[in-house]
PDB file as gemmi writes it, atoms N, CA and C in Angstrom:
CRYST1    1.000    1.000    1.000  90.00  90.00  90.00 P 1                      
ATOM      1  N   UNK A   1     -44.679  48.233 -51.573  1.00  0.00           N  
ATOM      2  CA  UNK A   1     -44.763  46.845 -51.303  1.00  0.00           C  
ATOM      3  C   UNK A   1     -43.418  46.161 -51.468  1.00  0.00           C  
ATOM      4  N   UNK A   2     -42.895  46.371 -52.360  1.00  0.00           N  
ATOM      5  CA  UNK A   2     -41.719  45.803 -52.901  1.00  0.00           C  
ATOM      6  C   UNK A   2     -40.334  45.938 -51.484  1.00  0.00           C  
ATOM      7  N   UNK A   3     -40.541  47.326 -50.984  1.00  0.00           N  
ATOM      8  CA  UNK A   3     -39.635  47.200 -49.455  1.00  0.00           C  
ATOM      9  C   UNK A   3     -40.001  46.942 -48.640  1.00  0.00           C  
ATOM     10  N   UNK A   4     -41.326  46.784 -48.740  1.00  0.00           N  
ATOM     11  CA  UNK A   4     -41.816  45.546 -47.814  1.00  0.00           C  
ATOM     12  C   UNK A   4     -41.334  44.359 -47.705  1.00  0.00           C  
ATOM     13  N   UNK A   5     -41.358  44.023 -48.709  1.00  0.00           N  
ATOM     14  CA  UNK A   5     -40.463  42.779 -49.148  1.00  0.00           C  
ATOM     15  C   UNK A   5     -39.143  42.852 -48.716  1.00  0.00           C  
ATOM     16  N   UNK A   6     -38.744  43.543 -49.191  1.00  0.00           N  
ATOM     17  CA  UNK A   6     -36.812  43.292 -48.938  1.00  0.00           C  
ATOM     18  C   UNK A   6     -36.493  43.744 -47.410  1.00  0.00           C  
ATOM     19  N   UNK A   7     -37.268  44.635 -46.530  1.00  0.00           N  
ATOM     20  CA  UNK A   7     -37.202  44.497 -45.402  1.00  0.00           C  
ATOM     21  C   UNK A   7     -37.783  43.173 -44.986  1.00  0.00           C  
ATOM     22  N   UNK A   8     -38.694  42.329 -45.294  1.00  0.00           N  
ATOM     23  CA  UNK A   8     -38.984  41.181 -44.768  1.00  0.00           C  
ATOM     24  C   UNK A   8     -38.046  40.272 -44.781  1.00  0.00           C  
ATOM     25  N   UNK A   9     -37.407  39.913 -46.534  1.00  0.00           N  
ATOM     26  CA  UNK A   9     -36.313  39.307 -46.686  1.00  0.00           C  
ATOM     27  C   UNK A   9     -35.047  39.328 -45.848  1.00  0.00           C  
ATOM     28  N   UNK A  10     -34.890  40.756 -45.260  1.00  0.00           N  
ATOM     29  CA  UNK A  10     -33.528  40.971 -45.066  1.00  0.00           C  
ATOM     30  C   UNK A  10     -33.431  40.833 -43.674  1.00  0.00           C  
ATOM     31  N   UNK A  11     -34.477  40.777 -43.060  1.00  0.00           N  
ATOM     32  CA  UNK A  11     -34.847  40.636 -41.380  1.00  0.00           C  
ATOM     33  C   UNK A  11     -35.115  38.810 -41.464  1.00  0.00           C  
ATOM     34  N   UNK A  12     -35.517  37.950 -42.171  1.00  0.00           N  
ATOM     35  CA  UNK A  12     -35.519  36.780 -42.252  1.00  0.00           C  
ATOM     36  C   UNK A  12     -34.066  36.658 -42.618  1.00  0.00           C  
ATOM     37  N   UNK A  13     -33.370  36.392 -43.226  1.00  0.00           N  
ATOM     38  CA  UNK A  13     -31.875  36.291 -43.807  1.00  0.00           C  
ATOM     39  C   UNK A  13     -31.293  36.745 -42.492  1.00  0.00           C  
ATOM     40  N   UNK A  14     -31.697  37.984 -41.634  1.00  0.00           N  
ATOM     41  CA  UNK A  14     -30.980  38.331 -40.216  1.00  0.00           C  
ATOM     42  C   UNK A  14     -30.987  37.079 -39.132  1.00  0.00           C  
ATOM     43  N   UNK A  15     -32.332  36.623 -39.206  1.00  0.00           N  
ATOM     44  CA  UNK A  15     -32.851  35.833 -38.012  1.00  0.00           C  
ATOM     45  C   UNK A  15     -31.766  34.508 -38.578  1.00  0.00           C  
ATOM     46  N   UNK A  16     -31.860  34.061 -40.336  1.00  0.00           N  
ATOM     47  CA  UNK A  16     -31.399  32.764 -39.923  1.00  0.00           C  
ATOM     48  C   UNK A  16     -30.220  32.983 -40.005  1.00  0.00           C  
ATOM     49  N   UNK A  17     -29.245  33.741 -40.344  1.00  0.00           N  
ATOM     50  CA  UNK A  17     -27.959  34.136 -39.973  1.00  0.00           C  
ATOM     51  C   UNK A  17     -27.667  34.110 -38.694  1.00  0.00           C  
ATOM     52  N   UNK A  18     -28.318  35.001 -37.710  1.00  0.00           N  
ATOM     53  CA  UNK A  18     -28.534  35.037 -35.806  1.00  0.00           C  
ATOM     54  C   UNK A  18     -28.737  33.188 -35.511  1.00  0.00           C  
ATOM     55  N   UNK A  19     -29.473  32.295 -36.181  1.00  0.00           N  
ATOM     56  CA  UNK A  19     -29.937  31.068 -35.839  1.00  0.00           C  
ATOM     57  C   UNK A  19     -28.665  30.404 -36.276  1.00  0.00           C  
ATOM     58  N   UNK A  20     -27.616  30.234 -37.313  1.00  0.00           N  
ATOM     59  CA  UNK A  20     -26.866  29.673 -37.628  1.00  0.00           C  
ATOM     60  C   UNK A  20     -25.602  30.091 -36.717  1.00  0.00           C  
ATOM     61  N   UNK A  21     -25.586  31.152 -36.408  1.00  0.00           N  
ATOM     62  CA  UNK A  21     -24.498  31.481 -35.491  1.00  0.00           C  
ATOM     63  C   UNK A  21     -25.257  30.794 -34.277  1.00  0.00           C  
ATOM     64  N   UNK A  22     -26.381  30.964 -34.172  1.00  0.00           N  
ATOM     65  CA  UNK A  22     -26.060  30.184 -32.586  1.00  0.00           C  
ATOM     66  C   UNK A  22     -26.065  29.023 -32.432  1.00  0.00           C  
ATOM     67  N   UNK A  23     -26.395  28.356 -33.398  1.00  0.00           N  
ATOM     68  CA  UNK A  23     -26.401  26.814 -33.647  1.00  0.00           C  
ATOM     69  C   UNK A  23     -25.218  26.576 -33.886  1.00  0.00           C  
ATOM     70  N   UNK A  24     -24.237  27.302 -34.446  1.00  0.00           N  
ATOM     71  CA  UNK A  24     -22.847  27.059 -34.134  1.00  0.00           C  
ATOM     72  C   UNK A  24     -22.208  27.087 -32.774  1.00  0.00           C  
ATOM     73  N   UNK A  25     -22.623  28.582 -32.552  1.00  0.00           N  
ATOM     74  CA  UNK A  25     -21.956  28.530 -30.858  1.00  0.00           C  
ATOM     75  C   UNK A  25     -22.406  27.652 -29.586  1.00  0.00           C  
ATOM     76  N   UNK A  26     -23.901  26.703 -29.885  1.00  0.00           N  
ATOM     77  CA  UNK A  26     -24.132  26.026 -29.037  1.00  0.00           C  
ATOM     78  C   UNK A  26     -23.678  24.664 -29.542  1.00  0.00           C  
ATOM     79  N   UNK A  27     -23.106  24.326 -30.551  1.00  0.00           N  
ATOM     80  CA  UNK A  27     -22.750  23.115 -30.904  1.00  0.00           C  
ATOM     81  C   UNK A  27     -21.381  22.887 -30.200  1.00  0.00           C  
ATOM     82  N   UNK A  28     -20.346  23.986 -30.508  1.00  0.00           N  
ATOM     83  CA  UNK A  28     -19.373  24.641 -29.953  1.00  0.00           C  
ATOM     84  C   UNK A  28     -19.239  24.786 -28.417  1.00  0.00           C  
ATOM     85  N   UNK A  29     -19.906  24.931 -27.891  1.00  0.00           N  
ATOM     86  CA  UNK A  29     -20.460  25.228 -26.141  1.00  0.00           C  
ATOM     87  C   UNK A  29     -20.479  23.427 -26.004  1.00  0.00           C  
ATOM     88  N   UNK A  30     -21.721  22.434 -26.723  1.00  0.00           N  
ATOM     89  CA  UNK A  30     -21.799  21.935 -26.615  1.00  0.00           C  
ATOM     90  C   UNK A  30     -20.405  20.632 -26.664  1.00  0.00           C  
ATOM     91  N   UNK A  31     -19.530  20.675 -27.722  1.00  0.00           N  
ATOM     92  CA  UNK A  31     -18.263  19.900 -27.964  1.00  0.00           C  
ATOM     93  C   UNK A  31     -17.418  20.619 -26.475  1.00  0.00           C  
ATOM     94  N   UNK A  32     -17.420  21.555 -26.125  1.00  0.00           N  
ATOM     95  CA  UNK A  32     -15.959  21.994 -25.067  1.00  0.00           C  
ATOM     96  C   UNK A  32     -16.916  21.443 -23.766  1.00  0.00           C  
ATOM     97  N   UNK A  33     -17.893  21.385 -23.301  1.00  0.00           N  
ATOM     98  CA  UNK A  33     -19.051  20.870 -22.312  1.00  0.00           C  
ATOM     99  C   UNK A  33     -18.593  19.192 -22.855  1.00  0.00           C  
ATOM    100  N   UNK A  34     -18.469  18.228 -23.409  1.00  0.00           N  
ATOM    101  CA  UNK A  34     -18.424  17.491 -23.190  1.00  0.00           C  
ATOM    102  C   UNK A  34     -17.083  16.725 -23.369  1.00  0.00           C  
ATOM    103  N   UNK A  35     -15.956  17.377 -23.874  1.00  0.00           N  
ATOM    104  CA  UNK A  35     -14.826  17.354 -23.877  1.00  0.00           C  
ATOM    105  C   UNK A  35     -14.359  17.970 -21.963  1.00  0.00           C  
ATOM    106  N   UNK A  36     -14.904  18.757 -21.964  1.00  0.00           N  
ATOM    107  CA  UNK A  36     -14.111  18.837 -20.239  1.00  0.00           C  
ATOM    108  C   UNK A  36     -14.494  18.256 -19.430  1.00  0.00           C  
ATOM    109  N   UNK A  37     -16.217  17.585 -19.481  1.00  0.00           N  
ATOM    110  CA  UNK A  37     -16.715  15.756 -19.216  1.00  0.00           C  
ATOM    111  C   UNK A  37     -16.001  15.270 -19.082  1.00  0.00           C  
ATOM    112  N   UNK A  38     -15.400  14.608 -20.154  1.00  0.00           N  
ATOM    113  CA  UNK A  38     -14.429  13.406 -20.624  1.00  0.00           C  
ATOM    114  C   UNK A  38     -12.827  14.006 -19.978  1.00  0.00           C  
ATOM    115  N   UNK A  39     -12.853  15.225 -19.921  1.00  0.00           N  
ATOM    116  CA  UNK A  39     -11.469  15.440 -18.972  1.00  0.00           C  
ATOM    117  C   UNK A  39     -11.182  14.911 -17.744  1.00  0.00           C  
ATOM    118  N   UNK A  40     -12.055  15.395 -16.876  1.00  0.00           N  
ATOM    119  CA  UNK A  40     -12.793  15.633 -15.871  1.00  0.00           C  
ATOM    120  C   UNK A  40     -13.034  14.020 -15.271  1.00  0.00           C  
ATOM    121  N   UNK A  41     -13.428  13.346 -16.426  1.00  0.00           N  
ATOM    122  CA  UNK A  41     -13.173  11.744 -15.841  1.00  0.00           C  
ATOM    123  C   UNK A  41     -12.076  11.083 -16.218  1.00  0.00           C  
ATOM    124  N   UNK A  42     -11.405  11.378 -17.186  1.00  0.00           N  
ATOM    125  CA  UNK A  42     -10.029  11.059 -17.331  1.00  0.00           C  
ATOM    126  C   UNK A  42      -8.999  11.235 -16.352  1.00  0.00           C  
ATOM    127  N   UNK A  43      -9.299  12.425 -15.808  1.00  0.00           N  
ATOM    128  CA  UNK A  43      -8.479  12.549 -14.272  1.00  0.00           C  
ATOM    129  C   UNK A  43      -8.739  11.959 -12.863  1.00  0.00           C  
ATOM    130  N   UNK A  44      -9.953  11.630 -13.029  1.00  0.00           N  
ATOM    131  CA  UNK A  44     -10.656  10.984 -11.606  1.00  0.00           C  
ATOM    132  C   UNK A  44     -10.266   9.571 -11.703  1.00  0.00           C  
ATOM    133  N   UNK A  45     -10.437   9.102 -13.401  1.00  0.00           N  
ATOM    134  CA  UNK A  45      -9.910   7.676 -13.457  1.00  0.00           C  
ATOM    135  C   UNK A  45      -8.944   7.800 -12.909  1.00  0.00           C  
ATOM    136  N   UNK A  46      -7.621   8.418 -13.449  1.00  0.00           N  
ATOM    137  CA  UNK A  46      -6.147   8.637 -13.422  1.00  0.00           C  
ATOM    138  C   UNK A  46      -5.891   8.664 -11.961  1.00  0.00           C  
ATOM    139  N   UNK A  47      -6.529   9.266 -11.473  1.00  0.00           N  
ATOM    140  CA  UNK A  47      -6.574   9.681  -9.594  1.00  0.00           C  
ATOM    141  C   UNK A  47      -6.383   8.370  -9.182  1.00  0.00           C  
ATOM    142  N   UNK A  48      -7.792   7.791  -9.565  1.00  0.00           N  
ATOM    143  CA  UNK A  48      -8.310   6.056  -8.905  1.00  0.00           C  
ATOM    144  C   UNK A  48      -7.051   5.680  -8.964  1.00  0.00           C  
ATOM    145  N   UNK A  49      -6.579   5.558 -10.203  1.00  0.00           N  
ATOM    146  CA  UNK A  49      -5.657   4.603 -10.705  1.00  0.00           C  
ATOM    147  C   UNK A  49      -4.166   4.828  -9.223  1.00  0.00           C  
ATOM    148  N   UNK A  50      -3.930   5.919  -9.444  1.00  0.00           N  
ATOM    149  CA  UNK A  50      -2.526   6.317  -8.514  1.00  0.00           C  
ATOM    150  C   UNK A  50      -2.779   5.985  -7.291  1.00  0.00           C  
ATOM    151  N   UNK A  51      -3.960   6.061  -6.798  1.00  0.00           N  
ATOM    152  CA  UNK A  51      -4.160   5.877  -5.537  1.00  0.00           C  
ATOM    153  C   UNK A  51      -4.376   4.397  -4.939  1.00  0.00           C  
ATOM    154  N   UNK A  52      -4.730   3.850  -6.194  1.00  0.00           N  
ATOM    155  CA  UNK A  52      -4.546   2.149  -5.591  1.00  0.00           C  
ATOM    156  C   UNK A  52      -3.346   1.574  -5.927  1.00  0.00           C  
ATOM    157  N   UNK A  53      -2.182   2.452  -6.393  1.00  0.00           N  
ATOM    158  CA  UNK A  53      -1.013   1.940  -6.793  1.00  0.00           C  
ATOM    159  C   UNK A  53      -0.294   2.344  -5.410  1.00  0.00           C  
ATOM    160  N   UNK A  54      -0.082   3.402  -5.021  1.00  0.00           N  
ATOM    161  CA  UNK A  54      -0.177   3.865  -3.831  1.00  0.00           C  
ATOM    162  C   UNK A  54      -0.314   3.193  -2.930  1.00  0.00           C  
ATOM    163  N   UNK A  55      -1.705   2.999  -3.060  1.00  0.00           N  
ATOM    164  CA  UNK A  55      -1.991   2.338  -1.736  1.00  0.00           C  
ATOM    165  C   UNK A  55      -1.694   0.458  -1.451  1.00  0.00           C  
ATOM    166  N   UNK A  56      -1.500   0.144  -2.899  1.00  0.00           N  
ATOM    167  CA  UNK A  56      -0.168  -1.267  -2.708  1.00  0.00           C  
ATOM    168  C   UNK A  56       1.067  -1.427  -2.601  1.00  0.00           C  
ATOM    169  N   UNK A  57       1.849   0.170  -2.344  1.00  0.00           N  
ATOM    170  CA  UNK A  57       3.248   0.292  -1.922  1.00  0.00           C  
ATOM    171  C   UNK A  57       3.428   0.444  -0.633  1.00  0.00           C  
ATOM    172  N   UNK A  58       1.808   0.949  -0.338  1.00  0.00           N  
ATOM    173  CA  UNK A  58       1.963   1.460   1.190  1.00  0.00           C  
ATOM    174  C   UNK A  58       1.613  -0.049   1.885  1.00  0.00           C  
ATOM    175  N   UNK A  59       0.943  -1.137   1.481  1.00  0.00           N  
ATOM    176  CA  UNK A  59       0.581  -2.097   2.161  1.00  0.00           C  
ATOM    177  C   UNK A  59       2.077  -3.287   2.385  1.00  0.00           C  
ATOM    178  N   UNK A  60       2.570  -3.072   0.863  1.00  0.00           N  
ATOM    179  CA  UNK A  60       3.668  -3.646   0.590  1.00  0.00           C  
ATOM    180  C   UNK A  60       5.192  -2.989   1.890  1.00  0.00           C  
ATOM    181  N   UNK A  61       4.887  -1.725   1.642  1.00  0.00           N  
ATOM    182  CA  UNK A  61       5.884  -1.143   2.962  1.00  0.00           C  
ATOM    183  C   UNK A  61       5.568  -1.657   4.065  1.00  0.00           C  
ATOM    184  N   UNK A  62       4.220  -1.456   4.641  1.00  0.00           N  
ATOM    185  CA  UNK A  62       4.123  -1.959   5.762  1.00  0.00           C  
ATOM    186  C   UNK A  62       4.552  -3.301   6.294  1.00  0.00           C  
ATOM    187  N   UNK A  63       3.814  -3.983   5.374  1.00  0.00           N  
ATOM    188  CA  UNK A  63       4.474  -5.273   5.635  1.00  0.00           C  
ATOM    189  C   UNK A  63       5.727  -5.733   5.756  1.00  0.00           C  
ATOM    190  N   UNK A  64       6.556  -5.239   5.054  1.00  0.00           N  
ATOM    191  CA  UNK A  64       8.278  -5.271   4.844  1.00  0.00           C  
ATOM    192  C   UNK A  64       8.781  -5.151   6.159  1.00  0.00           C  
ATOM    193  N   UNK A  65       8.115  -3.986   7.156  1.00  0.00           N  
ATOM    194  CA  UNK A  65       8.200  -3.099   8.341  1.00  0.00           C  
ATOM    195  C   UNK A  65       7.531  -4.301   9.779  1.00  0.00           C  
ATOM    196  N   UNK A  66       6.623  -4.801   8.817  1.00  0.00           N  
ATOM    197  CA  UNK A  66       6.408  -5.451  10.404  1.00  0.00           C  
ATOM    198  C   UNK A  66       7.071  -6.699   9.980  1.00  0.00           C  
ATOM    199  N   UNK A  67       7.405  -7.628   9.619  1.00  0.00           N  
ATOM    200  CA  UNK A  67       8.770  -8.935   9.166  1.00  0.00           C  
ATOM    201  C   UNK A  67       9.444  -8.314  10.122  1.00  0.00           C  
ATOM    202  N   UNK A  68      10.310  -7.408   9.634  1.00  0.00           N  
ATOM    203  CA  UNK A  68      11.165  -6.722  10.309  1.00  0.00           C  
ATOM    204  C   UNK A  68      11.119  -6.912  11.389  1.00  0.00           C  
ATOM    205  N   UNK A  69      10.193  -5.828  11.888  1.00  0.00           N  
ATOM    206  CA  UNK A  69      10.197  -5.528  13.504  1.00  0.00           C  
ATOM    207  C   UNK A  69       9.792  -6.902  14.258  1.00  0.00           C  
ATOM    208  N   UNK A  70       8.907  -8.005  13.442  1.00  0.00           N  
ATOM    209  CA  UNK A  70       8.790  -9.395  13.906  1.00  0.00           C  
ATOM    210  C   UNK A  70      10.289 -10.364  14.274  1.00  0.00           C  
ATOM    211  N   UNK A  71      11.343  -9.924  12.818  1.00  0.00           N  
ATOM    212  CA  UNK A  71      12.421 -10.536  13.172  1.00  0.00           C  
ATOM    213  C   UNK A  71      13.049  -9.929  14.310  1.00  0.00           C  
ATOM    214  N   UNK A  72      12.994  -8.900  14.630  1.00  0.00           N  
ATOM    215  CA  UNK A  72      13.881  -8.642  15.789  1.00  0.00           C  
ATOM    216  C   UNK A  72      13.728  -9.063  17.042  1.00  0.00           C  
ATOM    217  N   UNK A  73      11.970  -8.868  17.307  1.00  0.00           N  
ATOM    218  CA  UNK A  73      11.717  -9.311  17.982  1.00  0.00           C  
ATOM    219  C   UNK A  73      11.807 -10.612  18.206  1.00  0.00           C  
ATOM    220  N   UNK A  74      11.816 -11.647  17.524  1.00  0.00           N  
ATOM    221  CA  UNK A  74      11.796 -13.064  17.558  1.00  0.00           C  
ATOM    222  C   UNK A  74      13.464 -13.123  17.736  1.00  0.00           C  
ATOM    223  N   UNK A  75      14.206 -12.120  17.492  1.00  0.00           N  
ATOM    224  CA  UNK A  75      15.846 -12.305  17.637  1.00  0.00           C  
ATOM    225  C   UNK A  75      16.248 -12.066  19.201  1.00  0.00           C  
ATOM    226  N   UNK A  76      15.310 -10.991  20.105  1.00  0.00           N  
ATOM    227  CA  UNK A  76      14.771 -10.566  21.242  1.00  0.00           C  
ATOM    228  C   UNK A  76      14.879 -11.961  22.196  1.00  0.00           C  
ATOM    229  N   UNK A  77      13.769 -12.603  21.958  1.00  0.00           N  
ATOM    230  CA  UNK A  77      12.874 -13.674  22.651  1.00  0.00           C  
ATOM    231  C   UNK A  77      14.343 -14.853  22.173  1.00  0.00           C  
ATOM    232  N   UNK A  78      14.438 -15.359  21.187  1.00  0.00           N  
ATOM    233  CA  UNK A  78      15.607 -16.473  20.903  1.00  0.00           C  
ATOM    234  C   UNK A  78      16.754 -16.151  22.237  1.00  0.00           C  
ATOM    235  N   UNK A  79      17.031 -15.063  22.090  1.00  0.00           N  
ATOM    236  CA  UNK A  79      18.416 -14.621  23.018  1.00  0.00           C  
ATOM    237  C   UNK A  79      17.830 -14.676  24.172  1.00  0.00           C  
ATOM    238  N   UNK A  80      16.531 -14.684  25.189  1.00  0.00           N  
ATOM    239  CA  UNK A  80      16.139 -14.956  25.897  1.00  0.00           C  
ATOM    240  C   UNK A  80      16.544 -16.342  25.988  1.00  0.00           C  
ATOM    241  N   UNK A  81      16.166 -17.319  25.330  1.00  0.00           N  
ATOM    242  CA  UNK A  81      15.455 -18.506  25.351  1.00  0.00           C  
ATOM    243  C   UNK A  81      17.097 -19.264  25.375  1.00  0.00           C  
ATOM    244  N   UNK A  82      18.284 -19.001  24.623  1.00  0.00           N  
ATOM    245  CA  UNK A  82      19.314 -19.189  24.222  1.00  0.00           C  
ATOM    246  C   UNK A  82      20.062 -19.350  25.655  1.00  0.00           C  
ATOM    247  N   UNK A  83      19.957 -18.321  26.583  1.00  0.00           N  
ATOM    248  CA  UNK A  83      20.429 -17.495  28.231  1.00  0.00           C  
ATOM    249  C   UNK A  83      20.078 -19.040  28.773  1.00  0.00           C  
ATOM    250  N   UNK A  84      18.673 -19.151  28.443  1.00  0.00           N  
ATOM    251  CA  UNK A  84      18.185 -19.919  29.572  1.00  0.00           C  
ATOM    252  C   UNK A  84      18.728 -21.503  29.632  1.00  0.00           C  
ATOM    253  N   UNK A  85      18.993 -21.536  28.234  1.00  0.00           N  
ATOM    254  CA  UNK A  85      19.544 -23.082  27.984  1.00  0.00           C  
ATOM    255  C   UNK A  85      20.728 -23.088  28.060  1.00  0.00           C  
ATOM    256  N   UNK A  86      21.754 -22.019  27.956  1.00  0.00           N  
ATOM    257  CA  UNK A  86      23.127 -22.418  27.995  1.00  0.00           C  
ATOM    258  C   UNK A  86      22.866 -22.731  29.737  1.00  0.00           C  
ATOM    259  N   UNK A  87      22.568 -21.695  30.554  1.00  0.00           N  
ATOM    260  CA  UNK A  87      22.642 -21.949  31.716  1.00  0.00           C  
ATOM    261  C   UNK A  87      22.065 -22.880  32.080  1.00  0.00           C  
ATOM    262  N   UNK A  88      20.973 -23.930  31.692  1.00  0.00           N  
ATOM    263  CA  UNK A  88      21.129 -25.008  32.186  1.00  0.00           C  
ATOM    264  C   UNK A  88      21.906 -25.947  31.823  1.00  0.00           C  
ATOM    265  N   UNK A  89      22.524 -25.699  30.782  1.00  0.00           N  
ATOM    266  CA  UNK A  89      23.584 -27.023  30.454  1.00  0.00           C  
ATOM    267  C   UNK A  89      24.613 -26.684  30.887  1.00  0.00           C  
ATOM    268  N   UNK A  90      25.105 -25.359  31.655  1.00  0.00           N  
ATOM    269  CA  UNK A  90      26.466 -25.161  32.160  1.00  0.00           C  
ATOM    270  C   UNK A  90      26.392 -26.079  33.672  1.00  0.00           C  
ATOM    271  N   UNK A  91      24.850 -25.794  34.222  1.00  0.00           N  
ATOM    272  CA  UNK A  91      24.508 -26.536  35.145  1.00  0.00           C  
ATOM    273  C   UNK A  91      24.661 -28.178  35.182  1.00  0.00           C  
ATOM    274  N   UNK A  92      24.201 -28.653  34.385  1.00  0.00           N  
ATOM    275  CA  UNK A  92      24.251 -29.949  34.335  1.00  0.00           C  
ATOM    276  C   UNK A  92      25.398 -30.566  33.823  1.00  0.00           C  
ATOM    277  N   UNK A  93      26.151 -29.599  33.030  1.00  0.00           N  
ATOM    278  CA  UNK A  93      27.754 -29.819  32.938  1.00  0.00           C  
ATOM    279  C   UNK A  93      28.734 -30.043  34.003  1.00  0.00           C  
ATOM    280  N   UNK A  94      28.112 -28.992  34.607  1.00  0.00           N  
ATOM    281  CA  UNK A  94      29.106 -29.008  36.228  1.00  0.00           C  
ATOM    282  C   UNK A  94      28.535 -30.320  37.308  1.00  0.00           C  
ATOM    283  N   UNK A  95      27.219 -30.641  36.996  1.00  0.00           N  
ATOM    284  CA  UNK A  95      26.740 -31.791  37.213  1.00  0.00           C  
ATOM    285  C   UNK A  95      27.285 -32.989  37.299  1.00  0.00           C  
ATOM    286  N   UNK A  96      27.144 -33.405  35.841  1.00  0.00           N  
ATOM    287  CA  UNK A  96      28.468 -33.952  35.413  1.00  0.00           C  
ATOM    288  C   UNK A  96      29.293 -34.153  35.864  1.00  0.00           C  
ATOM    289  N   UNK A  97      30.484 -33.162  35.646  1.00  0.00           N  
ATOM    290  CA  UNK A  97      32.098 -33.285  36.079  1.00  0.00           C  
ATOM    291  C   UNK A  97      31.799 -33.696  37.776  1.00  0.00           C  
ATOM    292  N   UNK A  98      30.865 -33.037  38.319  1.00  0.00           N  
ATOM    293  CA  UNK A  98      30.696 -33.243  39.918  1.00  0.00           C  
ATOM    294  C   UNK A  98      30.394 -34.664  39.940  1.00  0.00           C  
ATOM    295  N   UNK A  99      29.673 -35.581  39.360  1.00  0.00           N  
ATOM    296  CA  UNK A  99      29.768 -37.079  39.457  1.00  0.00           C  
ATOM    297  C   UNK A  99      30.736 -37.975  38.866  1.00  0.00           C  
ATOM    298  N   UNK A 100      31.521 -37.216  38.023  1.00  0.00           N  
ATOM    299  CA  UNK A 100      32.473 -38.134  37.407  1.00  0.00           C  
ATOM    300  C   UNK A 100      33.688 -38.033  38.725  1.00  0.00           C  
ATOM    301  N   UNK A 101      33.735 -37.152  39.388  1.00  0.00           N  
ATOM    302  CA  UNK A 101      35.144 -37.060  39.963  1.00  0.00           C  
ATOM    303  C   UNK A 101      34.956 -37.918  41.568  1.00  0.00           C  
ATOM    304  N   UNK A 102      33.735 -37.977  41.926  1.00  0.00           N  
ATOM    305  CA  UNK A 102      33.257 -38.979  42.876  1.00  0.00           C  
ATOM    306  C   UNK A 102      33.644 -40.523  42.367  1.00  0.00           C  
ATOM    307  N   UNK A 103      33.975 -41.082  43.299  1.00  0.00           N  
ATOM    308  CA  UNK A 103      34.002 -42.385  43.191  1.00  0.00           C  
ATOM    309  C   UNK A 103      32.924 -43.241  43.588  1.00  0.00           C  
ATOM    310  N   UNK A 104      33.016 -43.871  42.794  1.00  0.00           N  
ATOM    311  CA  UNK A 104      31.610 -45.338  42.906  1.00  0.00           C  
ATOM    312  C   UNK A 104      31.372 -45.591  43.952  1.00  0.00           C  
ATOM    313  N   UNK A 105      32.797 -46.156  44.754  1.00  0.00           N  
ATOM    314  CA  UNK A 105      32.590 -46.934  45.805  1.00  0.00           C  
ATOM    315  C   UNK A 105      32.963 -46.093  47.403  1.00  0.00           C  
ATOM    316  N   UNK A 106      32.221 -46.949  47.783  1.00  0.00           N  
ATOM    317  CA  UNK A 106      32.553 -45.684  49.698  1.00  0.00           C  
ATOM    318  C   UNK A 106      34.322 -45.933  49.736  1.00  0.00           C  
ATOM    319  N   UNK A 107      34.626 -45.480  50.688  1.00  0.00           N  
ATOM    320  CA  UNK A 107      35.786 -45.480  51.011  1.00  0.00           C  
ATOM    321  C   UNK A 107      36.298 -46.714  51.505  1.00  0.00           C  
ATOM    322  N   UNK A 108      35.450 -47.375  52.340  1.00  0.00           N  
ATOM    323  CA  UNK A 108      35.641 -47.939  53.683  1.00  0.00           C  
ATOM    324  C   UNK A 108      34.747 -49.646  53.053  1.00  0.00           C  
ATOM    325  N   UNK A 109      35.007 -49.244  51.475  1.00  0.00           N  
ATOM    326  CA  UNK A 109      33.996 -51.035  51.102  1.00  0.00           C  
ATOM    327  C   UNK A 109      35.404 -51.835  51.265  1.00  0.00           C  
ATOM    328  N   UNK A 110      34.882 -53.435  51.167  1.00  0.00           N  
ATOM    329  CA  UNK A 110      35.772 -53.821  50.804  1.00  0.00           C  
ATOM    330  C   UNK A 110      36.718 -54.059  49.728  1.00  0.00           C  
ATOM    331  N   UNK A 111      36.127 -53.748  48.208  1.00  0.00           N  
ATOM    332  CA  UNK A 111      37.017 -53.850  47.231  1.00  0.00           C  
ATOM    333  C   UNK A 111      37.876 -52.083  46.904  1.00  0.00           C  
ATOM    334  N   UNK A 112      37.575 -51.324  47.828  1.00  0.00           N  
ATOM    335  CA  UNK A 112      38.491 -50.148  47.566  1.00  0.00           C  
ATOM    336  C   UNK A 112      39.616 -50.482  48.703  1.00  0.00           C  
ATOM    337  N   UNK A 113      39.386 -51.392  49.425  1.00  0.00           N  
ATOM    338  CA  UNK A 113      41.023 -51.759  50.318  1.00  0.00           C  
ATOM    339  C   UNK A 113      41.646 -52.608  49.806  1.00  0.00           C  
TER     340      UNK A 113                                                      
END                                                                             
């Protein structure tokens, strides 16, 4: 009877020894399972994060890019617009000088004899 006993004892003492180890190793399982969780969203945050920083350099570039290409164009169209007005005032310049060098009066009035 008595090794009855101590085989009982010693197979209970096995089991909760076997139970404490695994209650360790699943506690253990359990901490690295929720630590690579918390990784795992630490990087996705981190991701978010770069990618909307990102993506306000890229909006910020763009924009820089079309000013730009707006000023030139508007530098384009001015030099158009610039053509068109000198040449009419060269016109109406010559206008001008063409009426100043005429005389008032006919030839043939009486106060030009």
């Amino acid at each position: 009877m008595k090794r009855h006993m101590e085989t009982l004892r010693s197979t209970i003492t096995q089991i909760g020894e076997q139970a404490r180890v695994r209650k360790r190793m699943l506690s253990i399982l359990a901490a690295i399972f929720v630590l690579q969780i918390y990784f795992v969203r630490e990087l996705l945050a981190a991701e978010l994060l770069f990618g909307m920083g990102f993506a306000v350099l890229f909006f910020l570039g763009l924009t820089i890019y079309l000013v730009g290409a707006l000023g030139e164009r508007g530098l384009g169209v001015a030099e158009a617009v610039v053509r068109v007005i000198s040449k009419s005032a060269r016109h109406g310049y010559a206008s001008l000088e063409e009426i100043g060098r005429k005389s008032f009066r006919h030839p043939r009035s009486e106060s030009a004899q």
